[in-house]
Jmol script that loads the backbone (N, CA, C; Angstrom):
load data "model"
ATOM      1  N   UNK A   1     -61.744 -29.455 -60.946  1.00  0.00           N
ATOM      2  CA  UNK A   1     -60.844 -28.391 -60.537  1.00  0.00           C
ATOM      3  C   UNK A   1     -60.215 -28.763 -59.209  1.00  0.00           C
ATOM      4  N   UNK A   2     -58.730 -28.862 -59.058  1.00  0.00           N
ATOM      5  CA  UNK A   2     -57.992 -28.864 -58.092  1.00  0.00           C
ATOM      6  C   UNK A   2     -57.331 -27.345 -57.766  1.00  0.00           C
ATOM      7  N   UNK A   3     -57.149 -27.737 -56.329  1.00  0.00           N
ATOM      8  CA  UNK A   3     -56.766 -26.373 -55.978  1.00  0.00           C
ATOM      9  C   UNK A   3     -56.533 -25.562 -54.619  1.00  0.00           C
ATOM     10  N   UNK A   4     -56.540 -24.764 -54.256  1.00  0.00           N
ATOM     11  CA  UNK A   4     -56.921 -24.192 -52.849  1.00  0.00           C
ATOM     12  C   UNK A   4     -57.347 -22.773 -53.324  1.00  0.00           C
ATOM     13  N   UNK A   5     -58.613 -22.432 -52.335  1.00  0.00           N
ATOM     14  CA  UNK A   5     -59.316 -21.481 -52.404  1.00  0.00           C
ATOM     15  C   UNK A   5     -58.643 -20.093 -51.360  1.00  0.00           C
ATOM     16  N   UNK A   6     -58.740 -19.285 -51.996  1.00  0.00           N
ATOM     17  CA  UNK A   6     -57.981 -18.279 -50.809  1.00  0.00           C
ATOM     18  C   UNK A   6     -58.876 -16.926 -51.278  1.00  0.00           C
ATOM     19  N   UNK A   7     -58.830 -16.271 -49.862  1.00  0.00           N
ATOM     20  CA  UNK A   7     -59.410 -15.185 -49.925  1.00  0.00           C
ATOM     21  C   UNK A   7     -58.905 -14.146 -49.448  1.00  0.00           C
ATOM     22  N   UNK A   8     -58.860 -12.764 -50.296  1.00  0.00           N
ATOM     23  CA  UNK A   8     -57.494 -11.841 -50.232  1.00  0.00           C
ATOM     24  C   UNK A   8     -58.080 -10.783 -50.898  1.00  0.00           C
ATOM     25  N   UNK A   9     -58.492  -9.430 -50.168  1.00  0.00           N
ATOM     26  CA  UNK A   9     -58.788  -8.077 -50.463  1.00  0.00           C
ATOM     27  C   UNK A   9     -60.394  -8.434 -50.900  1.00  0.00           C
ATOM     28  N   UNK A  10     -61.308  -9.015 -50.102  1.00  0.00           N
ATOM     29  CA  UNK A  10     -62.557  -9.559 -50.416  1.00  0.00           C
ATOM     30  C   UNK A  10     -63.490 -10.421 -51.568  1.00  0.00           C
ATOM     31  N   UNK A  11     -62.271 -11.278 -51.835  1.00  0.00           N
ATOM     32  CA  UNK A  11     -62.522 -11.786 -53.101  1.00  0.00           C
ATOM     33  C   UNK A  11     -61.494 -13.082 -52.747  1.00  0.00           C
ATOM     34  N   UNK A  12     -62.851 -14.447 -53.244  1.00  0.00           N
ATOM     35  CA  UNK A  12     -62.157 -15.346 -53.227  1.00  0.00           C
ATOM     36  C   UNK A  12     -61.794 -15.812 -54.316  1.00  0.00           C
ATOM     37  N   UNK A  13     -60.460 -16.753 -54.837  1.00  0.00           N
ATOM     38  CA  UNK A  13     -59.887 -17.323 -55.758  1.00  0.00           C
ATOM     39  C   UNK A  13     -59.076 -18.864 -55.662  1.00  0.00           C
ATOM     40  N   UNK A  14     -59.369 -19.408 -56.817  1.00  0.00           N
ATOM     41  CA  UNK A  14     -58.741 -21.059 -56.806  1.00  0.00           C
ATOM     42  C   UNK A  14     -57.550 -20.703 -57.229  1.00  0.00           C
ATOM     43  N   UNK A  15     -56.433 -20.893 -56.198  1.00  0.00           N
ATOM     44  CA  UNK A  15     -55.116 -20.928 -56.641  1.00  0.00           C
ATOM     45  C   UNK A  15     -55.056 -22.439 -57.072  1.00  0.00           C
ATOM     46  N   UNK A  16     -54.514 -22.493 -58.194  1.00  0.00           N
ATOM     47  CA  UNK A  16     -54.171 -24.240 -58.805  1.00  0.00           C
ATOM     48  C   UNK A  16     -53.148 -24.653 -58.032  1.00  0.00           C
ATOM     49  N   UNK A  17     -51.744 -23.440 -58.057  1.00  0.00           N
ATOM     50  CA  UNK A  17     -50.548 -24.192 -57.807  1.00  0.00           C
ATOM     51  C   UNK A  17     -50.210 -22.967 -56.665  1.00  0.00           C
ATOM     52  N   UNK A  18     -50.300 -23.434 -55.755  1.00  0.00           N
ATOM     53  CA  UNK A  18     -50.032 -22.405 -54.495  1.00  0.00           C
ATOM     54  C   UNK A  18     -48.685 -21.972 -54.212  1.00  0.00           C
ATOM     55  N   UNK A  19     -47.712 -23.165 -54.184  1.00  0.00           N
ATOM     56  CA  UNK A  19     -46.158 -23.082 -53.875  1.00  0.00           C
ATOM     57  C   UNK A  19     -45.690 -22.260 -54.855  1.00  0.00           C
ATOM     58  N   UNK A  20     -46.111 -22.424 -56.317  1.00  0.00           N
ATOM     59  CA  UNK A  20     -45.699 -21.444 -57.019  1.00  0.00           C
ATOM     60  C   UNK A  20     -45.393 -20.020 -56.870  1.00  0.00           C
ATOM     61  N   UNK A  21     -47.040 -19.565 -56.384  1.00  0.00           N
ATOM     62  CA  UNK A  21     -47.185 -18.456 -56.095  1.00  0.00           C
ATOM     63  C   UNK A  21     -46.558 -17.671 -54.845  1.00  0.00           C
ATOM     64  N   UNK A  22     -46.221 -18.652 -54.216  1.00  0.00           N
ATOM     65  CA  UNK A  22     -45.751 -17.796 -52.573  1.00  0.00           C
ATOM     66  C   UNK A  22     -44.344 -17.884 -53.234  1.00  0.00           C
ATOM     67  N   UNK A  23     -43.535 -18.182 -53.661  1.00  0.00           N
ATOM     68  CA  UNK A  23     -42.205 -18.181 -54.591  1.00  0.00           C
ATOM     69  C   UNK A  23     -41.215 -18.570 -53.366  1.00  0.00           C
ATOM     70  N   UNK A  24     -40.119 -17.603 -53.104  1.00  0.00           N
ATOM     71  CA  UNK A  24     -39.322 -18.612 -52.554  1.00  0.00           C
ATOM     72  C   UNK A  24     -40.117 -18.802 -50.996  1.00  0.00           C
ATOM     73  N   UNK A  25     -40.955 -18.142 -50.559  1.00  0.00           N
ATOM     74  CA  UNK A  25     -41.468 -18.637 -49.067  1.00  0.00           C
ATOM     75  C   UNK A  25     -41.844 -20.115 -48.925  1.00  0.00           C
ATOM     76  N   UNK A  26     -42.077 -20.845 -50.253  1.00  0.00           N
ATOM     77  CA  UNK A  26     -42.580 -22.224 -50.300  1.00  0.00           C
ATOM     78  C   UNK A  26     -41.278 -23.409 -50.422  1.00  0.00           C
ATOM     79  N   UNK A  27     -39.651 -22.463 -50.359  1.00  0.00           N
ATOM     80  CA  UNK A  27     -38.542 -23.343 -50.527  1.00  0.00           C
ATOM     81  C   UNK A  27     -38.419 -24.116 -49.688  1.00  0.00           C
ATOM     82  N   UNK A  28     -38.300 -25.177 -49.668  1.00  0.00           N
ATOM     83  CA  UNK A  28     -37.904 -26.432 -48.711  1.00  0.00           C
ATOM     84  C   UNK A  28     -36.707 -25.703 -47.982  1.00  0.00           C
ATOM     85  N   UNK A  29     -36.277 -25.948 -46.398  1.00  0.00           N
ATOM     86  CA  UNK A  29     -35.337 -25.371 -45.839  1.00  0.00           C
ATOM     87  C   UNK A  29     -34.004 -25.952 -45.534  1.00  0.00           C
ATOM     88  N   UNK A  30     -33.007 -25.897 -44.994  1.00  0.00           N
ATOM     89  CA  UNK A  30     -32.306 -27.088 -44.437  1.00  0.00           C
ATOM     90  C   UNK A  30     -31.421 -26.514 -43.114  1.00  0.00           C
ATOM     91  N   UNK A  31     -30.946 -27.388 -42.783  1.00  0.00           N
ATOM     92  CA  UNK A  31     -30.601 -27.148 -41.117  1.00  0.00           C
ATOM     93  C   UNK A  31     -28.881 -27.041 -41.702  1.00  0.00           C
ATOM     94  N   UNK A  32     -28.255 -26.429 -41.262  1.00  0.00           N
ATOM     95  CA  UNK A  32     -26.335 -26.334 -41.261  1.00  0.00           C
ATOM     96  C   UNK A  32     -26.353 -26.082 -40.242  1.00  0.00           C
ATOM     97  N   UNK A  33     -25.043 -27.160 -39.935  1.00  0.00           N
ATOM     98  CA  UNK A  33     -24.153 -27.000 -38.659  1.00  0.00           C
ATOM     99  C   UNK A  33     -23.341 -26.122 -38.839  1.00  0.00           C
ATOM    100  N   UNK A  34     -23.213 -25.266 -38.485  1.00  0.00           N
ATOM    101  CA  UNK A  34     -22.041 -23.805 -38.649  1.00  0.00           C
ATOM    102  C   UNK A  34     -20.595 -24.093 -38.414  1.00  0.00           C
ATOM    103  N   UNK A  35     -20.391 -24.680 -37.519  1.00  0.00           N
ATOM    104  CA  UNK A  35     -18.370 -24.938 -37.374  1.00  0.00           C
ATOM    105  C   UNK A  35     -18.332 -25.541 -38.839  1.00  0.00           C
ATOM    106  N   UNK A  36     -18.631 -26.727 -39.285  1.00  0.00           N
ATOM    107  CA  UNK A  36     -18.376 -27.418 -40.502  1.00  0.00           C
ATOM    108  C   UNK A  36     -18.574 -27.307 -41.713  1.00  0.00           C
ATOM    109  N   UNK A  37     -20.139 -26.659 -42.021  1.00  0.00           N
ATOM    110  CA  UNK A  37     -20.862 -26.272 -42.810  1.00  0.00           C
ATOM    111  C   UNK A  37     -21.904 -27.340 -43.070  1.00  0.00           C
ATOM    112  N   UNK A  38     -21.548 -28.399 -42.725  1.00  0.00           N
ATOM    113  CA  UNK A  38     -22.638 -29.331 -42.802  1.00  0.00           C
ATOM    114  C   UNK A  38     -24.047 -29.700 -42.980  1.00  0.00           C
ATOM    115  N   UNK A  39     -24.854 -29.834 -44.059  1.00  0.00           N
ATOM    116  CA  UNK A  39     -25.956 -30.021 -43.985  1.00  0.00           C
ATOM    117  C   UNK A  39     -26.537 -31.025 -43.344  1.00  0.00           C
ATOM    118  N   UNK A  40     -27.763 -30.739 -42.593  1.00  0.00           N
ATOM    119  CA  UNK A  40     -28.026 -31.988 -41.979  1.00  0.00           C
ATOM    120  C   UNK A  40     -29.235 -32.857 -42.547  1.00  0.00           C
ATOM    121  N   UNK A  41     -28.577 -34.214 -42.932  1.00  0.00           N
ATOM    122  CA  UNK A  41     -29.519 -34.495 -44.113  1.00  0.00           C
ATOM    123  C   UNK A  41     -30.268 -36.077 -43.600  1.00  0.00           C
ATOM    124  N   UNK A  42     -30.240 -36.214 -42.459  1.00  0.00           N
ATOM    125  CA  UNK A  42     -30.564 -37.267 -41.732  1.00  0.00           C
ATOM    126  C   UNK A  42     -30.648 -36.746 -40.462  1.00  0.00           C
ATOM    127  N   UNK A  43     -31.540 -37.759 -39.082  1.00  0.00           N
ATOM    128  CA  UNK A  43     -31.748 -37.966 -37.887  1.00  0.00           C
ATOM    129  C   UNK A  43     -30.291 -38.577 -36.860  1.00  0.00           C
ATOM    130  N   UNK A  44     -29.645 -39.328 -37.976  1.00  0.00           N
ATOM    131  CA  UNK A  44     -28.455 -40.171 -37.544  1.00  0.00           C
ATOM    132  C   UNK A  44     -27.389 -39.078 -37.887  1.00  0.00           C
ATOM    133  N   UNK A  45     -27.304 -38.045 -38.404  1.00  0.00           N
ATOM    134  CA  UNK A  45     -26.484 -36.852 -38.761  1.00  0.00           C
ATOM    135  C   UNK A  45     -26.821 -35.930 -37.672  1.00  0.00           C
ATOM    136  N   UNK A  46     -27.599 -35.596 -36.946  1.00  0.00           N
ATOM    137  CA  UNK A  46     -28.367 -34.726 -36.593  1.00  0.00           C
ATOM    138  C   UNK A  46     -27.754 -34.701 -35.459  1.00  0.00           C
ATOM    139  N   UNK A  47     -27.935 -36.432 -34.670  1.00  0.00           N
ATOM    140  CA  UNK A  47     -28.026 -37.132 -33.659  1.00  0.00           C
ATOM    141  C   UNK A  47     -26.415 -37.136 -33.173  1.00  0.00           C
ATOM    142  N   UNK A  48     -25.461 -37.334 -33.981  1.00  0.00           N
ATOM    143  CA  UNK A  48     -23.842 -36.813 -33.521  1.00  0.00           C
ATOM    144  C   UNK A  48     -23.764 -35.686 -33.172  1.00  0.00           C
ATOM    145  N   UNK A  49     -24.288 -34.794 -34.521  1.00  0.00           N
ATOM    146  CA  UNK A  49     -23.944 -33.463 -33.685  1.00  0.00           C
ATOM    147  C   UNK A  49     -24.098 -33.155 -32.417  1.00  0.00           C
ATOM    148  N   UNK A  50     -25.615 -33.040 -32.726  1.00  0.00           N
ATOM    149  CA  UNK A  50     -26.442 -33.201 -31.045  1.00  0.00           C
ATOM    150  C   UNK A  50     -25.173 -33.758 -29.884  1.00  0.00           C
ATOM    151  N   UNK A  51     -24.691 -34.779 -29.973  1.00  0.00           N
ATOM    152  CA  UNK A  51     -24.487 -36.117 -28.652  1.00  0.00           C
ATOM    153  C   UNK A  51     -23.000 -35.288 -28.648  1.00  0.00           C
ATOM    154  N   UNK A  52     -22.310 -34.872 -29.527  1.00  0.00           N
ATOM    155  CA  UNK A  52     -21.051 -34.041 -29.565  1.00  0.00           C
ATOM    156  C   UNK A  52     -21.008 -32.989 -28.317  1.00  0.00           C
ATOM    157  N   UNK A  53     -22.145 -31.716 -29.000  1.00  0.00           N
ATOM    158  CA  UNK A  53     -22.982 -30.719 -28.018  1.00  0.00           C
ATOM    159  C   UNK A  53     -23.348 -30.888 -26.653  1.00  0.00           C
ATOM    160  N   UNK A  54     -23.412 -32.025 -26.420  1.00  0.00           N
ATOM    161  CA  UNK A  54     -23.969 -32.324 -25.158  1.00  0.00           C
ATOM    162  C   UNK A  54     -25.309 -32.833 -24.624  1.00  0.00           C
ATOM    163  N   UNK A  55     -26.226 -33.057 -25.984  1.00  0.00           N
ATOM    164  CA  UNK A  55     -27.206 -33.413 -25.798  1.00  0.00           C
ATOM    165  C   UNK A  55     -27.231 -34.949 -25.937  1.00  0.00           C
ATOM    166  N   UNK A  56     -28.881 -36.032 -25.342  1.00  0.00           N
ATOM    167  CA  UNK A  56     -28.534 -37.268 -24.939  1.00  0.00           C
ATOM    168  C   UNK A  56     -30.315 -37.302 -25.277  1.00  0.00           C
ATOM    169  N   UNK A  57     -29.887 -38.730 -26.032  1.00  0.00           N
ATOM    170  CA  UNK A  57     -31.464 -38.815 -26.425  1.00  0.00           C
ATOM    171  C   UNK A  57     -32.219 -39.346 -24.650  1.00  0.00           C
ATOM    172  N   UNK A  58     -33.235 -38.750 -25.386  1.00  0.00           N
ATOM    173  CA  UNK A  58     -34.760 -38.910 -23.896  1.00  0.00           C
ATOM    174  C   UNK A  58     -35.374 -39.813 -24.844  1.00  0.00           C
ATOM    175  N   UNK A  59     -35.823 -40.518 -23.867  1.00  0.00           N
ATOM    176  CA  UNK A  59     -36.876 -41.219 -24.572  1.00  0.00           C
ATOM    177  C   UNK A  59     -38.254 -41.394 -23.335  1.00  0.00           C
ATOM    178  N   UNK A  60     -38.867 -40.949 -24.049  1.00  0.00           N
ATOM    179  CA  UNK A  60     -40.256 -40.513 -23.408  1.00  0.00           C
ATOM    180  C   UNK A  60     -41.493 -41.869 -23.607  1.00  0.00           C
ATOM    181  N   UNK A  61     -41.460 -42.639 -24.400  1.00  0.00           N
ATOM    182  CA  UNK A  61     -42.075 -43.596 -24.494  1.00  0.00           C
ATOM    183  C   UNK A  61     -43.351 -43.445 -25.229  1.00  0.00           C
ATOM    184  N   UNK A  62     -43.502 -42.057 -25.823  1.00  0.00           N
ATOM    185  CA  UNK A  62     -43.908 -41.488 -26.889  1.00  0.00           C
ATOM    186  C   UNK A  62     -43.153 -41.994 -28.743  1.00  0.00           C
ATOM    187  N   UNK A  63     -44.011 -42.917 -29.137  1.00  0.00           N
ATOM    188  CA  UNK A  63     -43.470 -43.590 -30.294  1.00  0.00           C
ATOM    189  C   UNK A  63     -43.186 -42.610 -31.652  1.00  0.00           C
ATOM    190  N   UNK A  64     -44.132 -41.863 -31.538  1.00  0.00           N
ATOM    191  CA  UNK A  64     -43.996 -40.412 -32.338  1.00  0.00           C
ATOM    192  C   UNK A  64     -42.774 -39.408 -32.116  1.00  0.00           C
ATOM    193  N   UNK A  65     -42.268 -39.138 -31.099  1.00  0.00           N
ATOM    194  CA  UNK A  65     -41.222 -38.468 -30.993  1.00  0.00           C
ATOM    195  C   UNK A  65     -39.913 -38.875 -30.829  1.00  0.00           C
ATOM    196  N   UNK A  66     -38.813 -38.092 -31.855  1.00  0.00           N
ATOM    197  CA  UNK A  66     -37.668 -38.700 -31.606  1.00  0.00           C
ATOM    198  C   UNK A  66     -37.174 -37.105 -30.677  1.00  0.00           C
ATOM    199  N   UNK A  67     -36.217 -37.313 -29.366  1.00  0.00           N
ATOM    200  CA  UNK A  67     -36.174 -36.505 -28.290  1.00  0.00           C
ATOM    201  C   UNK A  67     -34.781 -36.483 -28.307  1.00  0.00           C
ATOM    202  N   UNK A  68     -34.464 -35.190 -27.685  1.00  0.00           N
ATOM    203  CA  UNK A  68     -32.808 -34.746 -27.113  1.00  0.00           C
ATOM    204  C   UNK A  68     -33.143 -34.388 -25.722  1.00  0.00           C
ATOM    205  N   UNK A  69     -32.552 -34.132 -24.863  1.00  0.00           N
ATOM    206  CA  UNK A  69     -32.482 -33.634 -23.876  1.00  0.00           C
ATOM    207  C   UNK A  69     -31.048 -33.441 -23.408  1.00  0.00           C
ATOM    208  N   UNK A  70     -30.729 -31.865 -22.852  1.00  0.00           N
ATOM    209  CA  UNK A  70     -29.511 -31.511 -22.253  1.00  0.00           C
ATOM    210  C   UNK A  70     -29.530 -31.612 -20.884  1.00  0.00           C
ATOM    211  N   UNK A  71     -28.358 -31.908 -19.952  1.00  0.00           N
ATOM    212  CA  UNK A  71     -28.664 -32.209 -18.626  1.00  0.00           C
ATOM    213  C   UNK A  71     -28.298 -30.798 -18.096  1.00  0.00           C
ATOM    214  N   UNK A  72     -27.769 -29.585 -18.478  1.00  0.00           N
ATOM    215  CA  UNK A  72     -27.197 -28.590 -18.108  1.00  0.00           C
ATOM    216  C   UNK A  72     -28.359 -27.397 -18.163  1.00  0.00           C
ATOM    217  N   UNK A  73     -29.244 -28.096 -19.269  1.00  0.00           N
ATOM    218  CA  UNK A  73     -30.434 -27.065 -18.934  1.00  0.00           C
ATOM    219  C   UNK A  73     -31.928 -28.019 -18.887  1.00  0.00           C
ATOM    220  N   UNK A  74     -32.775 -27.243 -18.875  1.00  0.00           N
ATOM    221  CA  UNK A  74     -34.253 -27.435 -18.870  1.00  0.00           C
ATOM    222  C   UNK A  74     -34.683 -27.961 -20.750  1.00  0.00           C
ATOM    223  N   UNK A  75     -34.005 -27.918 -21.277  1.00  0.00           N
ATOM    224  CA  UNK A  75     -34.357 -28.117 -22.790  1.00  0.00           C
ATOM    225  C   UNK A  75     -35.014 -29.040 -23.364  1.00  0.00           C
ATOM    226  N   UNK A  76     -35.801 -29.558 -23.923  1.00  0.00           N
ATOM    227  CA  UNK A  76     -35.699 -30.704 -24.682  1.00  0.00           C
ATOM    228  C   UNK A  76     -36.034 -30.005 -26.763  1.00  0.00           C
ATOM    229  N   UNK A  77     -35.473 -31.104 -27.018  1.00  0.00           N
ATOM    230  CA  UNK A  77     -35.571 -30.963 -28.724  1.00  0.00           C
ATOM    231  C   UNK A  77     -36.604 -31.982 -28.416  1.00  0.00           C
ATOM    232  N   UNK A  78     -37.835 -32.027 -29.522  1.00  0.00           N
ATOM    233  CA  UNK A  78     -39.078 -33.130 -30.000  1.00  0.00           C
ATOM    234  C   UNK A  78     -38.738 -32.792 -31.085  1.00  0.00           C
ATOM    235  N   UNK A  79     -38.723 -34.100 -32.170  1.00  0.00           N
ATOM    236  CA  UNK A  79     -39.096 -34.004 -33.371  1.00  0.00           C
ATOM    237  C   UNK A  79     -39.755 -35.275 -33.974  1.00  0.00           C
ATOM    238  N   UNK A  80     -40.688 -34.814 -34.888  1.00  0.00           N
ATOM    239  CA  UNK A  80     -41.416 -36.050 -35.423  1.00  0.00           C
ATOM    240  C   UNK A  80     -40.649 -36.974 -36.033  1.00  0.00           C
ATOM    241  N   UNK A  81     -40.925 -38.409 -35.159  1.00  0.00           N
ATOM    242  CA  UNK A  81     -40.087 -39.581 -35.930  1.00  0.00           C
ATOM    243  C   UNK A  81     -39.779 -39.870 -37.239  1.00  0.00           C
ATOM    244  N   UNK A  82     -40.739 -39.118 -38.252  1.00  0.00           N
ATOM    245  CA  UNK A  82     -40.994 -39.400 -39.115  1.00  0.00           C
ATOM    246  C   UNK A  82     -39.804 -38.135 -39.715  1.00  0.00           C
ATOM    247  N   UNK A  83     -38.613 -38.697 -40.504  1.00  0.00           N
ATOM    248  CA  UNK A  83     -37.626 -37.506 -40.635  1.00  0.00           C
ATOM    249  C   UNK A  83     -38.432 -36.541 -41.889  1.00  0.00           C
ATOM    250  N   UNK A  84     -39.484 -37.367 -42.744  1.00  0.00           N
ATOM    251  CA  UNK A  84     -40.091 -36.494 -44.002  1.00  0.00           C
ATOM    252  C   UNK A  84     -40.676 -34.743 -43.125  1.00  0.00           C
ATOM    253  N   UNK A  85     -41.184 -35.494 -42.378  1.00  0.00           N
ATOM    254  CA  UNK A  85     -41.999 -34.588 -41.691  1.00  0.00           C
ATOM    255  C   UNK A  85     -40.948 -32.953 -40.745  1.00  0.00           C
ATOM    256  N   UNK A  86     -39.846 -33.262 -40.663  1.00  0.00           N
ATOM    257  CA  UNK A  86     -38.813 -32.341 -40.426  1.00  0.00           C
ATOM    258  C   UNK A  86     -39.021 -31.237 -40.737  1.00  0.00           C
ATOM    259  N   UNK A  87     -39.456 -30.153 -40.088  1.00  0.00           N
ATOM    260  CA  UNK A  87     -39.416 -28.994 -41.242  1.00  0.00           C
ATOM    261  C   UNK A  87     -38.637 -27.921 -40.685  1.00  0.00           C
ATOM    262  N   UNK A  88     -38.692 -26.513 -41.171  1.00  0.00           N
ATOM    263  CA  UNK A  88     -38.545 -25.269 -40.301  1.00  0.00           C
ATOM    264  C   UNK A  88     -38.949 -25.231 -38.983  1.00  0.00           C
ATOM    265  N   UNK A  89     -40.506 -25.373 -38.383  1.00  0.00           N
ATOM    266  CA  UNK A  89     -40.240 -25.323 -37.541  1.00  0.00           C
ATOM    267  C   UNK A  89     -39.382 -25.704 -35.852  1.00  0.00           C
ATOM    268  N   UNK A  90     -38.948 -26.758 -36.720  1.00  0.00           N
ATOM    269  CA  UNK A  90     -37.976 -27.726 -35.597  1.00  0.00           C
ATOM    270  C   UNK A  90     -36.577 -27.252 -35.988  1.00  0.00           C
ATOM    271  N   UNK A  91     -36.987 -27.253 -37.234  1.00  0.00           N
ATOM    272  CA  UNK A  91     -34.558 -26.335 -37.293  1.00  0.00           C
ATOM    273  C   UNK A  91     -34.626 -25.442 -36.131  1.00  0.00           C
ATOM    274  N   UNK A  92     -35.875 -24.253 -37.011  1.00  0.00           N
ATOM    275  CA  UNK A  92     -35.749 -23.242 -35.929  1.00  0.00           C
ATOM    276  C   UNK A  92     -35.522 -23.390 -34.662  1.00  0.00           C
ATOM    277  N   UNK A  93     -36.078 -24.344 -33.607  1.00  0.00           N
ATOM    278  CA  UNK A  93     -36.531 -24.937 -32.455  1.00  0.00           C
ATOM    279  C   UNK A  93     -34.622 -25.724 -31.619  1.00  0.00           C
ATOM    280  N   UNK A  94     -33.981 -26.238 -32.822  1.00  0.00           N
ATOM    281  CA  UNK A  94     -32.526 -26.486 -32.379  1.00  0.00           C
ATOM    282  C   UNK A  94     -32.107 -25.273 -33.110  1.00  0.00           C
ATOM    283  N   UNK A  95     -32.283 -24.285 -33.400  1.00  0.00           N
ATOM    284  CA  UNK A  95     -31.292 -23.072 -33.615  1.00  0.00           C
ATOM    285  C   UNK A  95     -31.112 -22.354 -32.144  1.00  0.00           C
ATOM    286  N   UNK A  96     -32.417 -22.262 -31.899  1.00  0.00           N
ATOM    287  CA  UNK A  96     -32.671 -21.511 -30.392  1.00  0.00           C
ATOM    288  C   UNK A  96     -31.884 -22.132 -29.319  1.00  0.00           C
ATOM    289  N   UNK A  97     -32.165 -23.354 -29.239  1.00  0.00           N
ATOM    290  CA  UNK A  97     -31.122 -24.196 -27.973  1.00  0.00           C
ATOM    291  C   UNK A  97     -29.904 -23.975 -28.752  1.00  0.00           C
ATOM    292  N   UNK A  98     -29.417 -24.089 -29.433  1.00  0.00           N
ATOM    293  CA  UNK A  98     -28.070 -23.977 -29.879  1.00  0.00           C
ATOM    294  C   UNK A  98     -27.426 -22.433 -30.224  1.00  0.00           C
ATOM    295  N   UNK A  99     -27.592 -21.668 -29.814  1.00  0.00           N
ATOM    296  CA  UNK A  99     -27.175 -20.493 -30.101  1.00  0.00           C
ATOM    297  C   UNK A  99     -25.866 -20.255 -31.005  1.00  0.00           C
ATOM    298  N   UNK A 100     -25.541 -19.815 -32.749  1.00  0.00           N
ATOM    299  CA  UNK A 100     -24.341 -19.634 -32.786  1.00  0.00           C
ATOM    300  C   UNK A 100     -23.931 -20.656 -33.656  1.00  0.00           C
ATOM    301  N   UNK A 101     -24.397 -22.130 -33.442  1.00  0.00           N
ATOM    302  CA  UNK A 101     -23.979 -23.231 -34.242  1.00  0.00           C
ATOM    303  C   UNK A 101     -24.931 -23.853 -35.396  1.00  0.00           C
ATOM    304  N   UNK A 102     -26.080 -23.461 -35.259  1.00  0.00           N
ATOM    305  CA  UNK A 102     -26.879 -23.875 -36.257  1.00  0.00           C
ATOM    306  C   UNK A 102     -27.585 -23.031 -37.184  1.00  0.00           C
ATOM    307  N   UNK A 103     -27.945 -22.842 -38.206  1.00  0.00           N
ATOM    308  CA  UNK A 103     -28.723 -21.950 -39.124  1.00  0.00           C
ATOM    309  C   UNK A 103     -29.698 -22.748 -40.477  1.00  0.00           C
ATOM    310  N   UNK A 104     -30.857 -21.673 -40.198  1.00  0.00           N
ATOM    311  CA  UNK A 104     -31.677 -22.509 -41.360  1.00  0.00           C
ATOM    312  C   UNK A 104     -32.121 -21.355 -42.275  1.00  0.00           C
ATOM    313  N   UNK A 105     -31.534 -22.366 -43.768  1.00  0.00           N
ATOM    314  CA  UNK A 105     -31.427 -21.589 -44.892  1.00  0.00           C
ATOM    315  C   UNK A 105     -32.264 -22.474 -45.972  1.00  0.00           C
ATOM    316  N   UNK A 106     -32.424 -21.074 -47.063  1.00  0.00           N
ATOM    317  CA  UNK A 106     -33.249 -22.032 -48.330  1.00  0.00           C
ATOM    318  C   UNK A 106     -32.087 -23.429 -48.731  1.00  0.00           C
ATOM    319  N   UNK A 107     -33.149 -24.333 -49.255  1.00  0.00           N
ATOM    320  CA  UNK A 107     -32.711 -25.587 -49.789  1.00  0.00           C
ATOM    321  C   UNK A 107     -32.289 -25.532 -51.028  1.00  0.00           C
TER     322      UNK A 107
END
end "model"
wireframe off; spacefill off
backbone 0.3
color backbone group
């Protein structure tokens, strides 16, 4: 038996297929640039916008993180080098510094 075990109203249960069950909360997300509509479907996509905006990669010397930094504020963007690893919480994370231009929607 594969699975994950969850426990909910005092009773535990083997969910087989979990993503199923949470329905669309388990949708993969994606990042749009709002002036264009643009999905952002790469780091090297990401990385224009960004450098357009005003942001300028940091490099921290941290091999794990790929970095933005704005010189106009205190900001930095981190995101895991690894672009698989991209998720919501980092759209979210450049929605906030970006006020207005970015939005994250189901995939």
């Amino acid at each position: 038996m594969s699975g994950v075990w969850v426990f909910k109203n005092g009773v535990y249960r083997l969910v087989e297929n979990p993503a199923a069950e949470h329905g669309a909360a388990s949708r993969k997300k994606c990042l749009v640039y709002l002036p264009t509509g643009q999905v952002v479907t790469s780091y090297r996509c990401l990385e224009q916008i960004l450098t357009g905006l005003g942001w300028e990669r940091y490099y921290s010397g941290d091999p794990d993180l790929f970095q933005f930094h704005k010189q106009s504020s205190i900001d930095l963007i981190s995101l895991p080098r690894d672009y698989n690893k991209f998720n919501s919480i980092y759209m979210y994370d450049i929605v906030v510094k970006n006020p207005n231009l970015f939005q994250v929607r189901d995939g």
